[in-house]
C-alpha positions in Angstrom: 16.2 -25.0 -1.9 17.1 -21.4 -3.4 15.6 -18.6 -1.8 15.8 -15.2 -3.2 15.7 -11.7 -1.8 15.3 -10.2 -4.9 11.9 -8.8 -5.7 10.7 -8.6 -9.7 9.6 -5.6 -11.1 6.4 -6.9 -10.6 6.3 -7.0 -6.7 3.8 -4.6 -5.6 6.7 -2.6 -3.4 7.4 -1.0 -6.3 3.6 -0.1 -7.7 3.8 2.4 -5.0 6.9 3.6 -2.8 4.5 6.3 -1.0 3.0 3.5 0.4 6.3 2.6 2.2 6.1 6.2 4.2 4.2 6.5 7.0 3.8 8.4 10.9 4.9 5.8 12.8 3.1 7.9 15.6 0.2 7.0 13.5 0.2 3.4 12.5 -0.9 0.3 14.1 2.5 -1.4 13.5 3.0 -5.1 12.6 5.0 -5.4 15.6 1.9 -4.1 17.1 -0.6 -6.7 16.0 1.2 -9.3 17.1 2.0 -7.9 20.6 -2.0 -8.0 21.1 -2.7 -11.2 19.4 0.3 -12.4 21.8 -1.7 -10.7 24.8 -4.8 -12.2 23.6 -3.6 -15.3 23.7 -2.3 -15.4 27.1 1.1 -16.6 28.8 -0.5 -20.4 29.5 1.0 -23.2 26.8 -1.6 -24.6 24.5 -5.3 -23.6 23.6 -8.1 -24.9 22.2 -10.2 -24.1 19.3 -13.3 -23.4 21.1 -11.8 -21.2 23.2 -11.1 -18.8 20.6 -12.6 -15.4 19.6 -12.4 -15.1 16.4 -14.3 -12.1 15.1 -11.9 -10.2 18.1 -8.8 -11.9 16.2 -10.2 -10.7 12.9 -10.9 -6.9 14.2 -6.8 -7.0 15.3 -6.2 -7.8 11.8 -8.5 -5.5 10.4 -6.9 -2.7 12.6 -3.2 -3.4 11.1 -2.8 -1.9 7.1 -0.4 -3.3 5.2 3.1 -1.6 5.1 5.8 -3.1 3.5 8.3 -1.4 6.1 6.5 -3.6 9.0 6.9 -6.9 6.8 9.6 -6.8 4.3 12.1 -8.2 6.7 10.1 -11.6 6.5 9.5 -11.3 2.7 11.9 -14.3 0.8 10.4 -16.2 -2.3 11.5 -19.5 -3.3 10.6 -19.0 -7.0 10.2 -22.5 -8.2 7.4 -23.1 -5.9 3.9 -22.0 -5.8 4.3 -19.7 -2.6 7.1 -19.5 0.3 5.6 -19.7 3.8 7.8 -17.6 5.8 7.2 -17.2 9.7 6.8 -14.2 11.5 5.7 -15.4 15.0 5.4 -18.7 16.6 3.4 -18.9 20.0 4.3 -22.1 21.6 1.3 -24.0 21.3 -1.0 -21.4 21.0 -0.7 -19.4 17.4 1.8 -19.7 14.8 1.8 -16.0 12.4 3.1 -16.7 9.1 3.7 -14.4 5.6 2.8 -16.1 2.5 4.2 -15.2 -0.7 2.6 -16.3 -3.6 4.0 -16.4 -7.5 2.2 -15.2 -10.5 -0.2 -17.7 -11.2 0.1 -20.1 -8.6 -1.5 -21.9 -5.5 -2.6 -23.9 -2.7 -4.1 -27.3 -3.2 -7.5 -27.5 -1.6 -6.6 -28.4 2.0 -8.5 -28.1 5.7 -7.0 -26.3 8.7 -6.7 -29.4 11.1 -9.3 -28.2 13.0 -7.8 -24.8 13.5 -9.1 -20.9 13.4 -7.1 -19.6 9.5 -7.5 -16.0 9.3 -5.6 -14.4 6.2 -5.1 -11.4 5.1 -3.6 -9.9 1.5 -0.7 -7.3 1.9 0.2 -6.9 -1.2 -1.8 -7.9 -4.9 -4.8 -10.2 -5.0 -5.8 -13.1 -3.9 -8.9 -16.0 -5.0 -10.3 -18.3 -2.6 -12.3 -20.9 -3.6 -14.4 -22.9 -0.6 -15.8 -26.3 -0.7 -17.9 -28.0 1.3 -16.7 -30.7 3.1 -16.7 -34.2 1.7 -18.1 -36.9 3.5 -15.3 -38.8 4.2 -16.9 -42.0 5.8 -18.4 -43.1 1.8 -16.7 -45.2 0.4 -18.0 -43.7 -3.0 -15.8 -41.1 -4.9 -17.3 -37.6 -6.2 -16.3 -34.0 -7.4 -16.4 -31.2 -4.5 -18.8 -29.2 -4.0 -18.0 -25.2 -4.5 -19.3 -23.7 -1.9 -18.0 -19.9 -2.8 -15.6 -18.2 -5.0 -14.3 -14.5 -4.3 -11.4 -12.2 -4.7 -9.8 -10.7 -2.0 -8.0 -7.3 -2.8 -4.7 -5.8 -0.7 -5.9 -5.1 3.2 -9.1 -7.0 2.7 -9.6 -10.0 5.5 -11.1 -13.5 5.1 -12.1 -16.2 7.6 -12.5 -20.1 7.6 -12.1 -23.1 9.7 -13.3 -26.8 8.7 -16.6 -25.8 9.8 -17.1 -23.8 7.0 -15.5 -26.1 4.7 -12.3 -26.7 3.0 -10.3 -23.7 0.7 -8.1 -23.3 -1.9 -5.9 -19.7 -2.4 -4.5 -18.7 -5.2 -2.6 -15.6 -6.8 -4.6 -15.0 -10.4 -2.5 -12.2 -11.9 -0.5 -13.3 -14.7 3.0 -11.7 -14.3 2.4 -10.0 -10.2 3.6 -11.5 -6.8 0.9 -11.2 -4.1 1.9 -11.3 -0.1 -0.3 -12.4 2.6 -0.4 -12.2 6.6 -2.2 -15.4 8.1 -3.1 -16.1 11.5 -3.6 -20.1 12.2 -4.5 -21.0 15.8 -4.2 -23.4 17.7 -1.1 -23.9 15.0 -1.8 -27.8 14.4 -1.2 -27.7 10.7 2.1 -27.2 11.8 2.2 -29.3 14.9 0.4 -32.3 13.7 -0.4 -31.9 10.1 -3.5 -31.4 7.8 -5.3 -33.2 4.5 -5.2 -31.9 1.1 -8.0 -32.9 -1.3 -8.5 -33.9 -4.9 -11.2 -32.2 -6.6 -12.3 -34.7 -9.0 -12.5 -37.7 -6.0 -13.0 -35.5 -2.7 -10.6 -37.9 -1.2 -8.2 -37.1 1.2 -4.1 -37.2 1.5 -2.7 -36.4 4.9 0.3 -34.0 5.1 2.6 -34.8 7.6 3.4 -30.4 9.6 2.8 -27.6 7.2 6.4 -26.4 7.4 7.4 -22.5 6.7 11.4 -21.0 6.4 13.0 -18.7 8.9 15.0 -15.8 8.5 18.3 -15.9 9.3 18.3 -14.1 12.8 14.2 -14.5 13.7 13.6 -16.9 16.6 
């Protein structure tokens, strides 16, 4: 698989370099945010679901603005896919903090979160998410999903969801702009256990053996 470093003149690094220059006395740092969803978390191996704040996780995320400084070291695009999943933090059996980039045009297929808390947020460009409501699963008749909601999510904004809600699909709508996303997934059983994409025109189901996501050379 080639991975680039390279960002297009259409990354949104280079919409505005002022963005790039901050008081670090001043900023919440990425570093930051993940020292206090670490601390959240606890020292303990594993978690459960229910166990989990998540309007607290989503104020911590809320807190952090986007600087490319903080998150550029994580930043590589494989450009022949719909978006790279690149990891910023994993939290042995507790949290797994990943940065999504996502190619003009493309997306996710409508999946669930394996029962996990998914909280995103854009850093860079624009995002869609369209929600569905869950399918019932146990019929042995096929139908189309059900759209539950469909909104656009602008740079710094924060979404929410968990298969409570429903199931999601993300996608980047511009035309010729990369978009960059922080996400939160915790427990992390996507990628410890694996999650079900869905076909919109059947609502069935196709399990995905772990949601897997690159490391930078020199990140643990």
């Amino acid at each position: 698989m080639m991975l680039s470093l390279v960002v297009p003149k259409s990354s949104p690094l280079d919409q505005d370099p002022s963005r790039c220059i901050q008081p670090r006395d001043k900023l919440y740092s990425l570093p930051n945010l993940v020292k206090d969803i670490k601390s959240y978390l606890g020292n303990d191996s594993g978690i459960d679901s229910s166990s989990i704040d998540e309007e607290y996780l989503k104020s911590l995320l809320r807190k952090y603005s986007s600087n490319p400084n903080d998150w550029f070291r994580y930043f590589y695009n494989d450009y022949s896919k719909n978006y790279t999943r690149n990891t910023i933090e994993n939290i042995n059996r507790k949290a797994n903090i990943l940065l999504l980039v996502w190619n003009p045009g493309k997306g996710s297929p409508i999946h669930d979160h394996a029962n996990a808390h998914c909280i995103m947020k854009v850093l860079a460009g624009e995002l869609a998410e369209t929600v569905y409501e869950n399918p019932d699963q146990k019929s042995a008749n096929t139908k189309p999903l059900v759209v539950k909601s469909e909104s656009r999510h602008q740079t710094n904004d924060v979404t929410y969801i968990s298969d409570d809600i429903g199931l999601h699909r993300v996608h980047n709508p511009s035309p010729d702009q990369i978009a960059v996303s922080l996400h939160l997934y915790t427990p992390p059983n996507a990628a410890d256990y694996g999650y079900h994409i869905f076909d919109a025109t059947t609502g069935k189901a196709s399990f995905v053996p772990q949601a897997r996501s690159f490391l930078a050379p020199g990140e643990k």
